[in-house]
VEXPA-756783 format. One record per residue (C-alpha): residue number from 1; x, y, z; residue in three letters. Coordinates in steps of 0.001 Angstrom, whole numbers. Example, Ala and Ser with C-alpha at 12.3 -4.5 7.8 and 13.67 -1.06 7.14 Angstrom:
2
[node 1, [12300, -4500, 7800], 'ALA'];
[node 2, [13670, -1060, 7140], 'SER'];
END
This chain:
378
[node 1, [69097, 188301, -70585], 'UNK'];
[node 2, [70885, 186866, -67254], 'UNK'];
[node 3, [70509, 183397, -66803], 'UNK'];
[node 4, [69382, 182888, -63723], 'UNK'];
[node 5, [69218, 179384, -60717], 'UNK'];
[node 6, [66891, 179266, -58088], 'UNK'];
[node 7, [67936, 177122, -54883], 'UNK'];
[node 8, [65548, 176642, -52628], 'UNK'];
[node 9, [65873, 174908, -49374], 'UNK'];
[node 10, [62612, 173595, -48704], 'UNK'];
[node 11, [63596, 172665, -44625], 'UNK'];
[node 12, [63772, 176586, -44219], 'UNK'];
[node 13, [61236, 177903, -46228], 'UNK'];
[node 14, [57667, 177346, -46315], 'UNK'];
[node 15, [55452, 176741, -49480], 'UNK'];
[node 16, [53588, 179724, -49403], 'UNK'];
[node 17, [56383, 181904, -50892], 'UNK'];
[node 18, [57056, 179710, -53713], 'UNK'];
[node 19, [54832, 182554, -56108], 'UNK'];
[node 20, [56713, 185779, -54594], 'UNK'];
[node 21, [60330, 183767, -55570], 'UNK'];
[node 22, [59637, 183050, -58606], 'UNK'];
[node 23, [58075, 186292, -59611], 'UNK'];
[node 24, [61014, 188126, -58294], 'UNK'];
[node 25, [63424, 185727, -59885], 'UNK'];
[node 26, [61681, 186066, -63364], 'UNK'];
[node 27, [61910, 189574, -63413], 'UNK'];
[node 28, [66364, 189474, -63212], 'UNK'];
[node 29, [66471, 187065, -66403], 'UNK'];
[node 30, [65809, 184056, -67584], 'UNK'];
[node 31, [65293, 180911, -64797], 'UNK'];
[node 32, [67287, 177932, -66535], 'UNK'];
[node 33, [67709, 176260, -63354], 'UNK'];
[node 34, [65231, 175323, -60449], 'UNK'];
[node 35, [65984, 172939, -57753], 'UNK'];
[node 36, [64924, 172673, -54280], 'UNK'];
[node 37, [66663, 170391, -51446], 'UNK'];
[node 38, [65180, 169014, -48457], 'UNK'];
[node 39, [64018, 165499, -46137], 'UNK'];
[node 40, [60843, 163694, -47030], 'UNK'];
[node 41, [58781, 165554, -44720], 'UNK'];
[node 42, [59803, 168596, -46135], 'UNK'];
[node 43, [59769, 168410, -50034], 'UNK'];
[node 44, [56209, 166518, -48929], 'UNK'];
[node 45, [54990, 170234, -48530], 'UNK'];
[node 46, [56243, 171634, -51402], 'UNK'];
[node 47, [54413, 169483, -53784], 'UNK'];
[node 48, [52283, 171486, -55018], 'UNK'];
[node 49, [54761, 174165, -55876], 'UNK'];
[node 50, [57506, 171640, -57602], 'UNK'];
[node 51, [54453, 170871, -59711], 'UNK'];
[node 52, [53148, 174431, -60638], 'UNK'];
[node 53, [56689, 175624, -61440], 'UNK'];
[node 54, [58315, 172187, -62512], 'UNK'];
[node 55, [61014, 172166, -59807], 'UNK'];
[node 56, [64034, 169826, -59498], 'UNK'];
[node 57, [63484, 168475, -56297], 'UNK'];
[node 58, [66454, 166497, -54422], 'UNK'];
[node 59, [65663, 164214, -51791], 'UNK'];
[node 60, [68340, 163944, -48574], 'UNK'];
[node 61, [68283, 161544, -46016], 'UNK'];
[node 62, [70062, 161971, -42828], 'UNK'];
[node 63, [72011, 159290, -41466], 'UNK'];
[node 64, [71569, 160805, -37782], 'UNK'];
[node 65, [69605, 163122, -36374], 'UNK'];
[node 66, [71048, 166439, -36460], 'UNK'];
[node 67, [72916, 166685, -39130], 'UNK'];
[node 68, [72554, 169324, -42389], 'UNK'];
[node 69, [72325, 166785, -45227], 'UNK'];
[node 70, [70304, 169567, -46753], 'UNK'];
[node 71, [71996, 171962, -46721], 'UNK'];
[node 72, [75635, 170590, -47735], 'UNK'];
[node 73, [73555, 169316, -50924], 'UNK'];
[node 74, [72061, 173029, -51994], 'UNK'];
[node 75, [75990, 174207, -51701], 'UNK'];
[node 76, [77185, 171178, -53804], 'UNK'];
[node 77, [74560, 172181, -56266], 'UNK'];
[node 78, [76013, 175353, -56255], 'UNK'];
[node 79, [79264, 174499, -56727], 'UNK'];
[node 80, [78107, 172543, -60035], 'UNK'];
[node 81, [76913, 175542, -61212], 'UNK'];
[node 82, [79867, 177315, -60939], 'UNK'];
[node 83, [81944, 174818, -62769], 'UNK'];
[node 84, [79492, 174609, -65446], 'UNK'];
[node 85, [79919, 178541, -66080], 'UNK'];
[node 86, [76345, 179265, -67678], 'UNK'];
[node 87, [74786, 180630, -64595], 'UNK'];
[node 88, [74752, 184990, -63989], 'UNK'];
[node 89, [72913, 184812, -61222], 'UNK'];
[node 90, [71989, 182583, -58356], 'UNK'];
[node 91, [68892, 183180, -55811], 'UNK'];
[node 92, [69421, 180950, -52641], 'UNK'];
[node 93, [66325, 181194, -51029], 'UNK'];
[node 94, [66997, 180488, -46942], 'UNK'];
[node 95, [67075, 182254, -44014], 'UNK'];
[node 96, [70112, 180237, -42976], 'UNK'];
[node 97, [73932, 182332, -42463], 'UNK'];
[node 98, [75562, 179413, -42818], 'UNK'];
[node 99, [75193, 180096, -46398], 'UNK'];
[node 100, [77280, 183100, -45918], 'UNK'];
[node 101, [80535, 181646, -47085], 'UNK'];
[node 102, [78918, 180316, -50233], 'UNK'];
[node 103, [77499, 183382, -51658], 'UNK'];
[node 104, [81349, 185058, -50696], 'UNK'];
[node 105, [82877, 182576, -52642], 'UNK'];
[node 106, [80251, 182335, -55827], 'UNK'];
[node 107, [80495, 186507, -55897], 'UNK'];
[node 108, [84230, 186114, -55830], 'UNK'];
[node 109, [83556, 183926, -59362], 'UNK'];
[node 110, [81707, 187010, -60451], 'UNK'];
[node 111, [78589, 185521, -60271], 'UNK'];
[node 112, [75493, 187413, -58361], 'UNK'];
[node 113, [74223, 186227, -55311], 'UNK'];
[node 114, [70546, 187146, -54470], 'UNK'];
[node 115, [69508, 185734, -51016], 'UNK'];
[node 116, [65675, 185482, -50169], 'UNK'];
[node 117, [65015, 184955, -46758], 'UNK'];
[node 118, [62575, 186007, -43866], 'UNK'];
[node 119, [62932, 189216, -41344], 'UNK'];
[node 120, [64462, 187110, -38835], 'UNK'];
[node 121, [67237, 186224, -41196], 'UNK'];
[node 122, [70715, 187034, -39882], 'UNK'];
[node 123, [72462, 190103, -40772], 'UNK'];
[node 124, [75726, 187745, -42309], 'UNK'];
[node 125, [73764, 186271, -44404], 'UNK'];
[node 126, [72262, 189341, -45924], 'UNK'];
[node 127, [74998, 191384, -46355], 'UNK'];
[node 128, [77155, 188349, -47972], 'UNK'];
[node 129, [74561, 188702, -50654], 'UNK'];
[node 130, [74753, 190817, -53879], 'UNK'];
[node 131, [71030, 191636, -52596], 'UNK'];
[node 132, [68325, 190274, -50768], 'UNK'];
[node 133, [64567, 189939, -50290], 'UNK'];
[node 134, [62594, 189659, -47713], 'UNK'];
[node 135, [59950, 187028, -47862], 'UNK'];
[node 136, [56742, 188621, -46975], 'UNK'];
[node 137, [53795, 186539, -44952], 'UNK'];
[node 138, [50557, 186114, -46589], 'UNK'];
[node 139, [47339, 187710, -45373], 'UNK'];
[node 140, [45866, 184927, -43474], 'UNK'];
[node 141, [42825, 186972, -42315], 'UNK'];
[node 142, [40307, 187224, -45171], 'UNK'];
[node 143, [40262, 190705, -46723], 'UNK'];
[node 144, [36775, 190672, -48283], 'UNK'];
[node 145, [35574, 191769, -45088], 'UNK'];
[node 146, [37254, 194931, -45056], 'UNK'];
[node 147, [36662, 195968, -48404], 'UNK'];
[node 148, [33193, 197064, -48349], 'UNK'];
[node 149, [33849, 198957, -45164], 'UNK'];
[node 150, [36221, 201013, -47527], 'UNK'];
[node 151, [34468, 201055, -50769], 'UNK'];
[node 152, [30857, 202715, -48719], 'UNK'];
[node 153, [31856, 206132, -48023], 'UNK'];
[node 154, [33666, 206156, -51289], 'UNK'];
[node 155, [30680, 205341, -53230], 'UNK'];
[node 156, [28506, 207865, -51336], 'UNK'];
[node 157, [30469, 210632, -51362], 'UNK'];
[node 158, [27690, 213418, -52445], 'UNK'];
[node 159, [24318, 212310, -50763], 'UNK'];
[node 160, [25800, 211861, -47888], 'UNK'];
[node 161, [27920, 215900, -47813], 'UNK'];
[node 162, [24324, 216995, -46935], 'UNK'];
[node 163, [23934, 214437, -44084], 'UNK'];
[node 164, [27037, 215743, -41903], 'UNK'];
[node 165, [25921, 214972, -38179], 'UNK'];
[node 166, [25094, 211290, -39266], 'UNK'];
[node 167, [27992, 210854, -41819], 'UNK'];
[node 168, [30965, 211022, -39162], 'UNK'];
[node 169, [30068, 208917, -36847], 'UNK'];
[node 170, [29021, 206049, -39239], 'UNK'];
[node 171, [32617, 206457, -40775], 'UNK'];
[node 172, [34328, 206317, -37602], 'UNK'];
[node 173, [33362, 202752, -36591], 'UNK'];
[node 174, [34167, 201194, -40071], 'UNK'];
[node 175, [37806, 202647, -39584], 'UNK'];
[node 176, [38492, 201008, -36329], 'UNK'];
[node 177, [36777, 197651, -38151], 'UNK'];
[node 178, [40130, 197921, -40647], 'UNK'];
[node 179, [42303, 197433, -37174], 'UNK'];
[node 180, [40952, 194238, -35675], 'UNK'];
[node 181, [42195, 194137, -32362], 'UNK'];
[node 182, [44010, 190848, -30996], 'UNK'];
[node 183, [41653, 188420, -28779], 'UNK'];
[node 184, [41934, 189837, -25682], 'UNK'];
[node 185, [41953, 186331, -23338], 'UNK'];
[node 186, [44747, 183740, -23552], 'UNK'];
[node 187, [41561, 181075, -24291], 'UNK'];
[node 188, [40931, 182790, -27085], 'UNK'];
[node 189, [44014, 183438, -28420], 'UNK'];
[node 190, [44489, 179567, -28155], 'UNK'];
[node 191, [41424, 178957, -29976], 'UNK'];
[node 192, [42489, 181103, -32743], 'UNK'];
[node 193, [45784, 179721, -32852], 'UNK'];
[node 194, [44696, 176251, -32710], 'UNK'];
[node 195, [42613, 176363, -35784], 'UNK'];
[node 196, [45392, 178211, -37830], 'UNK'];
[node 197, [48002, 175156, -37159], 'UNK'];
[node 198, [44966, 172724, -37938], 'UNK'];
[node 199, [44241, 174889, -41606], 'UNK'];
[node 200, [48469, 175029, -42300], 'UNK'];
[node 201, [48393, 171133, -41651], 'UNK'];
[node 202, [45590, 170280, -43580], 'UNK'];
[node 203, [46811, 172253, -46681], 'UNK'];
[node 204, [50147, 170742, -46051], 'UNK'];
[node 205, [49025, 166452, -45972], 'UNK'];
[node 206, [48799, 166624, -42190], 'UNK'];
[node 207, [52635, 167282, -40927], 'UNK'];
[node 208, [54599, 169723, -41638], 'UNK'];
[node 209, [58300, 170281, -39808], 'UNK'];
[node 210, [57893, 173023, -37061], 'UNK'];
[node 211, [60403, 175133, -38263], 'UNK'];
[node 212, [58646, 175495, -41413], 'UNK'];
[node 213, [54937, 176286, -39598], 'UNK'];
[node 214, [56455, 179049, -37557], 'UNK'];
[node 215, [57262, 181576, -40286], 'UNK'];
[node 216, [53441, 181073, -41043], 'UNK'];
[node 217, [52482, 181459, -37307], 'UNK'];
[node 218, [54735, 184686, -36654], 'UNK'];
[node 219, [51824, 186180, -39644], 'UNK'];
[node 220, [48988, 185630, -36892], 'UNK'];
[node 221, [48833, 188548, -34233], 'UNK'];
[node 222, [47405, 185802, -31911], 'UNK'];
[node 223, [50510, 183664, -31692], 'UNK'];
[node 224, [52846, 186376, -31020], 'UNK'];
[node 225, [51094, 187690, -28332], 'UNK'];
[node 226, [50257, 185002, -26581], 'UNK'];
[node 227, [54041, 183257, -27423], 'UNK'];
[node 228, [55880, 186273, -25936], 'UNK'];
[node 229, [53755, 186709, -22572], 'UNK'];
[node 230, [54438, 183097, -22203], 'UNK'];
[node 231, [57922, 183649, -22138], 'UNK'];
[node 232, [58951, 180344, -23722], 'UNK'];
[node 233, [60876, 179872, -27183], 'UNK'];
[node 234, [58530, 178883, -30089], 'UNK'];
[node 235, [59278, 175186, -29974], 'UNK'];
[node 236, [58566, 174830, -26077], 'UNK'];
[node 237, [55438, 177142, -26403], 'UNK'];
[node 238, [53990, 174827, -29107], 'UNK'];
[node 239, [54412, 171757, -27188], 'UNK'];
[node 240, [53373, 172527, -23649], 'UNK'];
[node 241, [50325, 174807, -24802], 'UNK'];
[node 242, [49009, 172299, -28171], 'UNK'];
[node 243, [50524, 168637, -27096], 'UNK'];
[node 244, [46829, 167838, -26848], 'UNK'];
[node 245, [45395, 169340, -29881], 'UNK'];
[node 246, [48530, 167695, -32181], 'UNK'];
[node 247, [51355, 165206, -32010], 'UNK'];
[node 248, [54795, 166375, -32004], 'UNK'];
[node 249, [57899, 163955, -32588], 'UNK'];
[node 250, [61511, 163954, -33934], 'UNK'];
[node 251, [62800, 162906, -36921], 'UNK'];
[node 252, [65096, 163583, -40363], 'UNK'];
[node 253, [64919, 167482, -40744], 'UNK'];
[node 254, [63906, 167857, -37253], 'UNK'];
[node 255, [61206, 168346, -35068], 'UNK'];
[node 256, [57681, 167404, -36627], 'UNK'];
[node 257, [53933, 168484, -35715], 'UNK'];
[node 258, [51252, 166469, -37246], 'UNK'];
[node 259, [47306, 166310, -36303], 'UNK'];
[node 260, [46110, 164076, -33812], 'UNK'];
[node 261, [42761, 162655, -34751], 'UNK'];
[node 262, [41601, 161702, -32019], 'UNK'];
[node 263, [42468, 164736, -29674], 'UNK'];
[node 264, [38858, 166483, -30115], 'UNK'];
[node 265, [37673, 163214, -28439], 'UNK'];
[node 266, [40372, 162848, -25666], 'UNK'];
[node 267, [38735, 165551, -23096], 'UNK'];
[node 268, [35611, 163641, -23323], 'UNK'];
[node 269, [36726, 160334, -22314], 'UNK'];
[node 270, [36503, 161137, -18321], 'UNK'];
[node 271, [33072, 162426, -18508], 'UNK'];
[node 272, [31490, 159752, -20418], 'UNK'];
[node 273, [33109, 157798, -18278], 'UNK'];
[node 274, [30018, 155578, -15996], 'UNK'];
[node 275, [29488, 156133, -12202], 'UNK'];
[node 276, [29518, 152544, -11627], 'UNK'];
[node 277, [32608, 152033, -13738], 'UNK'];
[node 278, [34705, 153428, -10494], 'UNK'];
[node 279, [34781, 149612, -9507], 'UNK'];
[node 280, [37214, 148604, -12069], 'UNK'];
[node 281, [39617, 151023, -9728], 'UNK'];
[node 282, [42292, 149201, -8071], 'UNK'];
[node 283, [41384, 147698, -4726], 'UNK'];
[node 284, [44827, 148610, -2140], 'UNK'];
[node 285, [43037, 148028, 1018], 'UNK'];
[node 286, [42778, 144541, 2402], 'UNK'];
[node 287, [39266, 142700, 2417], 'UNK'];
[node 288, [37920, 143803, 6048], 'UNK'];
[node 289, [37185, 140661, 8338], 'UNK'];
[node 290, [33235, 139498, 8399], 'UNK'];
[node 291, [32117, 142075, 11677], 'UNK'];
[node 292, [28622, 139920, 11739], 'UNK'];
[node 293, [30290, 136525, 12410], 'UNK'];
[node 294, [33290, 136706, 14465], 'UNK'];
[node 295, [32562, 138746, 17311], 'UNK'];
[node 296, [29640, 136310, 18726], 'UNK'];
[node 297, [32810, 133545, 18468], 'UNK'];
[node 298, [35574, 135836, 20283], 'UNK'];
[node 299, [34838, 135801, 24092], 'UNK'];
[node 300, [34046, 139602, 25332], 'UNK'];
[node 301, [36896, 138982, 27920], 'UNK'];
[node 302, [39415, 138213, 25027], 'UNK'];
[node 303, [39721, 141563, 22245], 'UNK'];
[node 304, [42840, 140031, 19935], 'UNK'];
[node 305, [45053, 143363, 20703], 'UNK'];
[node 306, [47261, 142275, 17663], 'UNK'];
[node 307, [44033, 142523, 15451], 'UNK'];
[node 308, [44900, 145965, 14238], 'UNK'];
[node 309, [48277, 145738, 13786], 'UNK'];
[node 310, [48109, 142535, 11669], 'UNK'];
[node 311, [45427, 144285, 9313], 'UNK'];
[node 312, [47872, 147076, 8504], 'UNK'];
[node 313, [50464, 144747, 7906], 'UNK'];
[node 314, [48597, 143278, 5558], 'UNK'];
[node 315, [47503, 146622, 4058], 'UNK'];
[node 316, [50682, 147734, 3802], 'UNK'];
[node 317, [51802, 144286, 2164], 'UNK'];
[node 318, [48684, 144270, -244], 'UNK'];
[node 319, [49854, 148356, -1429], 'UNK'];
[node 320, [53838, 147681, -1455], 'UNK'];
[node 321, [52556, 144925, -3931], 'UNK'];
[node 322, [50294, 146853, -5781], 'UNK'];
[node 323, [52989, 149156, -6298], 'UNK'];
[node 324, [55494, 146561, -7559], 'UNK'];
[node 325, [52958, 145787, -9888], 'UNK'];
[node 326, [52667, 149169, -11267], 'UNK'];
[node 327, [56282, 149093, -11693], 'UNK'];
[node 328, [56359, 145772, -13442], 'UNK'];
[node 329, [53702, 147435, -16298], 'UNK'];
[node 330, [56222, 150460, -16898], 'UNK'];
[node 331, [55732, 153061, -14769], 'UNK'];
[node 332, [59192, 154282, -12817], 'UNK'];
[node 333, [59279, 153784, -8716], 'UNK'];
[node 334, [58628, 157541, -7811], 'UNK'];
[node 335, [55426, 158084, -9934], 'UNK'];
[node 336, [54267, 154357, -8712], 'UNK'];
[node 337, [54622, 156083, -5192], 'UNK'];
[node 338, [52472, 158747, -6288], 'UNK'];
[node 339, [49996, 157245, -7976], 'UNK'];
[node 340, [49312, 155264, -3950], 'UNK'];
[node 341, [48619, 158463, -2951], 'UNK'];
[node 342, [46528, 159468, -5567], 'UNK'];
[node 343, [43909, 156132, -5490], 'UNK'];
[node 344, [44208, 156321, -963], 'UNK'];
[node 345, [42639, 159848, -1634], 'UNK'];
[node 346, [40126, 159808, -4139], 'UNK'];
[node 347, [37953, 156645, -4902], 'UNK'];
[node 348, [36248, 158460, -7995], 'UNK'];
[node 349, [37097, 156962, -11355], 'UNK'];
[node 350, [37098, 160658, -13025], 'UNK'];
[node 351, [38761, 162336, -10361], 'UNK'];
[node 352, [41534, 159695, -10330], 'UNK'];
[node 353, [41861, 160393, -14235], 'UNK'];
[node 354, [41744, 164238, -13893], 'UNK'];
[node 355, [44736, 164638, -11048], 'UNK'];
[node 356, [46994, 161380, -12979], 'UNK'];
[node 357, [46990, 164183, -16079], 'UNK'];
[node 358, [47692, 167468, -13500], 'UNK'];
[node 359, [50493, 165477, -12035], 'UNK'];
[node 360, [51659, 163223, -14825], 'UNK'];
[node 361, [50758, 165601, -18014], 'UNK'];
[node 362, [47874, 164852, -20654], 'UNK'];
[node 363, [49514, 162031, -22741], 'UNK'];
[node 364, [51411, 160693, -19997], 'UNK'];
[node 365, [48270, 160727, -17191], 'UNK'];
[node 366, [46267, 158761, -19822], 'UNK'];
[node 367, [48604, 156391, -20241], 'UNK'];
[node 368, [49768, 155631, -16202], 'UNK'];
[node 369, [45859, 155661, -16209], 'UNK'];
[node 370, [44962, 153081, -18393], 'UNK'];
[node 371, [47848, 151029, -16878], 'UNK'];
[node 372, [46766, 151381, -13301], 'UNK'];
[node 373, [43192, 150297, -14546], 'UNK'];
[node 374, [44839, 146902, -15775], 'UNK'];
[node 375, [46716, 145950, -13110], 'UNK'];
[node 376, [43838, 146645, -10841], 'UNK'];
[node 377, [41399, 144313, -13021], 'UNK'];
[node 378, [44262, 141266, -12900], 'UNK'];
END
């Protein structure tokens, strides 16, 4: 039988296909070699496959961000297989073309090329292959539900002949029950959605690179829907739409999206928050002179006329510091600015908080929020 090498680039492909590879692999020869490639974050999620199928796994480590440590590794490791000379076949399993020039050069050795990749792989790629298979996304809704709706009218075929008028029209609803419809409000699409990232980063130690969890989401009808009508790309969409529900940062291998624990807690924080606690706000205005005192001292013929005008210079002294303030604690000039306008306008401690995260954003509102809270108490 063909000996066969599987090389897997774990920043490109997710975990979940590790059974169809290797089930397609075993069935063109014999697998003497297995190694995948990938960052920390990456091979992380594959753990559980390396183990079940006693994979070779090779770290990488990028020395700046960027750069495809990965994937010059996998083609190295192909290289060495084609100066060893005991290798028929080799299945690169990636979506990525620039793999193209590899599988042109190992054919040209006379050695197979089988590429496994998903549908959005590009055409180059596939056709520089001897062959190639598309990876095919689980079935993330539960089927058990559907299968009784099927199994019914099969197992009642005969008593039920005699039953005619009734018999249709219970059938018809069970075969529109096989179709489930996509949630038909953008809320609930986001619910939906939400909980499927949560269950993919749960199973996968709580990160997983975004590249590697959108395969899995382009399985959910939800997320393309609701992706396409936003008319973002994938990596935008997840960010503006879920920076609350998860964290999302950069790293080696790329862009990373991990759970936040505390987000379920976040949106309550402004209404928990006391009446009386709108006194820690920031006082801008300038104490108000004692009314009760000072006008039985100041003769009726005499009304100070530069009263006024000294008590909004001082206002505007006591907000231009204020401001400077805000500044000093990290928050840029403009947004200071705006944040003046914000606390002149509203004096409610959960209002305040509400328009600093409409203007500002959610992670950035809570933050100029918390620092406008400290200045104001010193």
């Amino acid at each position: 039988m063909p000996n066969i090498a599987v090389l897997i680039d774990a920043e490109n492909v997710l975990p979940i296909h590790a059974d169809q590879i290797f089930t397609h692999a075993s069935s063109l020869g014999t697998i003497s070699v297995k190694e995948i490639y990938g960052a920390a974050a990456a091979l992380t999620a594959w753990v559980e496959p390396v183990l079940k199928y006693a994979l070779h796994a090779n770290l990488t480590i990028k020395a700046s961000k960027g750069k495809n440590t990965s994937d010059i590794a996998l083609v190295i490791g192909a290289m060495d297989l084609l100066v060893a000379g005991n290798i028929d076949t080799v299945v690169i399993v990636s979506s990525d073309s620039d793999f193209s020039a590899l599988s042109v050069r190992l054919r040209s050795a006379g050695i197979e090329v089988v590429g496994m990749g998903t549908e959005k792989a590009n055409p180059l790629w596939r056709t520089a292959c001897s062959a190639f298979v598309v990876l095919q996304a689980p079935s993330f809704r539960p089927a058990p539900a559907q299968q009784p709706a099927r199994s019914q009218p099969a197992a009642k075929p005969a008593p039920q002949k005699q039953e005619a008028p009734a018999n249709p029209n219970a059938n018809q609803p069970k075969k529109k029950a096989d179709s489930k419809p996509v949630a038909p409000t953008h809320a609930a699409r986001m619910a939906i959605i939400t909980a499927f990232i949560k269950e993919q980063l749960e199973a996968n130690g709580g990160k997983m690179v975004v590249s590697a969890l959108l395969p899995a989401l382009n399985g959910l009808a939800e997320y393309r829907v609701d992706q396409q009508r936003s008319k973002r790309n994938a990596h935008n969409y997840l960010m503006r739409l879920y920076g609350d529900a998860f964290t999302f940062e950069e790293g080696e291998g790329g862009s990373f999206i991990s759970l936040r624990a505390s987000a379920p807690e976040q949106p309550k924080k402004p209404e928990e928050t006391p009446a009386n606690e709108a006194d820690e706000l920031p006082e801008i205005e300038t104490a108000e002179p004692e009314p009760a005192e000072k006008p039985a001292e100041v003769p009726a013929e005499e009304p100070a006329p530069a009263e006024p005008e000294a008590q909004a210079d001082e206002q505007s002294q006591a907000i231009a510091a204020f401001a400077a303030r805000l500044v000093d604690a990290g928050i840029p000039a403009d947004a200071a600015q705006q944040i003046i306008g914000i606390l002149n306008e509203n004096s409610n401690l959960r209002t305040v908080y509400n328009k600093l995260r409409a203007v500002f954003g959610g992670d950035t509102g809570r933050k100029y929020y918390q620092i406008v809270k400290e200045v104001g108490k010193g």
